[in-house]
N, C-alpha and C positions, 0 to 999 in steps of 0.2 A: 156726400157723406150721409151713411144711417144713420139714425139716431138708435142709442141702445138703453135700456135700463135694466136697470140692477136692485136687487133687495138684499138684503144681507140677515142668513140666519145662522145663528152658532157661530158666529166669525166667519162662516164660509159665504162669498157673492155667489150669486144666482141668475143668471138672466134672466129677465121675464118680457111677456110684451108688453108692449109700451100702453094694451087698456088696464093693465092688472092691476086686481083691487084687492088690497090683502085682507083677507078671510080674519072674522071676529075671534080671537085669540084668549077670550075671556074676558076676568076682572083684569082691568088694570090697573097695577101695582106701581106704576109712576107717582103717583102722590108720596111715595113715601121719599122723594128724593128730594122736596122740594116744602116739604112742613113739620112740623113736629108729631106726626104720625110715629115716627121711631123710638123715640122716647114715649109716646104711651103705651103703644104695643108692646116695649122689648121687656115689660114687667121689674123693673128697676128697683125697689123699694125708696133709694135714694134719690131721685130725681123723677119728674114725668114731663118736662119739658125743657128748653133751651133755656129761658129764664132760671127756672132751677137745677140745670147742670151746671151754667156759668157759676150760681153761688156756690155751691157744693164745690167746684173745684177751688172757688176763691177760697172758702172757709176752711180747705185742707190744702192751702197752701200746695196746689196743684195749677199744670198748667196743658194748653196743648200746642203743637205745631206753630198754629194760625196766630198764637199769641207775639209769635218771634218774625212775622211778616214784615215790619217797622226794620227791625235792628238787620237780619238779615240783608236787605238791600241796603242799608246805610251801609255795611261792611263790604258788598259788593261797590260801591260807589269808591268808599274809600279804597278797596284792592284795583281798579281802576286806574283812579288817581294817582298811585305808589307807582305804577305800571309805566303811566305818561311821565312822572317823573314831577309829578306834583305835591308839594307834601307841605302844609303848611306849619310843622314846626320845625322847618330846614330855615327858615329866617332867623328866628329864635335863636338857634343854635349857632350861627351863623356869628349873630349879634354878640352872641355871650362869649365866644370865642376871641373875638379882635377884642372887646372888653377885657377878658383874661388878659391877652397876650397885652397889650398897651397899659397897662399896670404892671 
């Protein structure tokens, strides 16, 4: 078996051979994935970093996605649960039920 490699530009793979060195492409523009580069650049008046976008959302009573990370899987846990047939206020009910009725 050959061995093949591949680069990928624009979405599109490419074969190339297996010495190929990809050619200096310029600045690169990775750092902004990975710092708060985005927020000083993008001119905001409000905000120029993560520290000051989190208060600014806090202080306007604002939120994002990542905030809801926690409750969303707790709710996947519990639709699960419901799923398998686990539900723990079926005791409860359960209880409160024969207590009715034996009264």
């Amino acid at each position: 078996m050959t061995r093949r490699r591949w680069v990928y530009r624009d979405g599109i793979a490419i074969e190339v051979d297996l010495n190929y060195v990809p050619k200096d492409r310029g600045q690169n523009t990775d750092g902004v994935l990975w710092n708060d580069r985005l927020y000083q650049d993008d001119g905001d008046p409000r905000y120029n970093s993560r520290a000051s976008h989190r208060q600014y959302m806090k202080d306007n009573d604002l939120s994002m996605a990542c905030d809801f990370t926690q409750t969303w899987q707790k709710s996947a846990e519990q639709r699960q649960n419901i799923s398998k047939g686990i539900d723990p206020s079926r005791a409860r009910d359960v209880a409160q039920a024969f207590e009715k009725l034996r009264r």
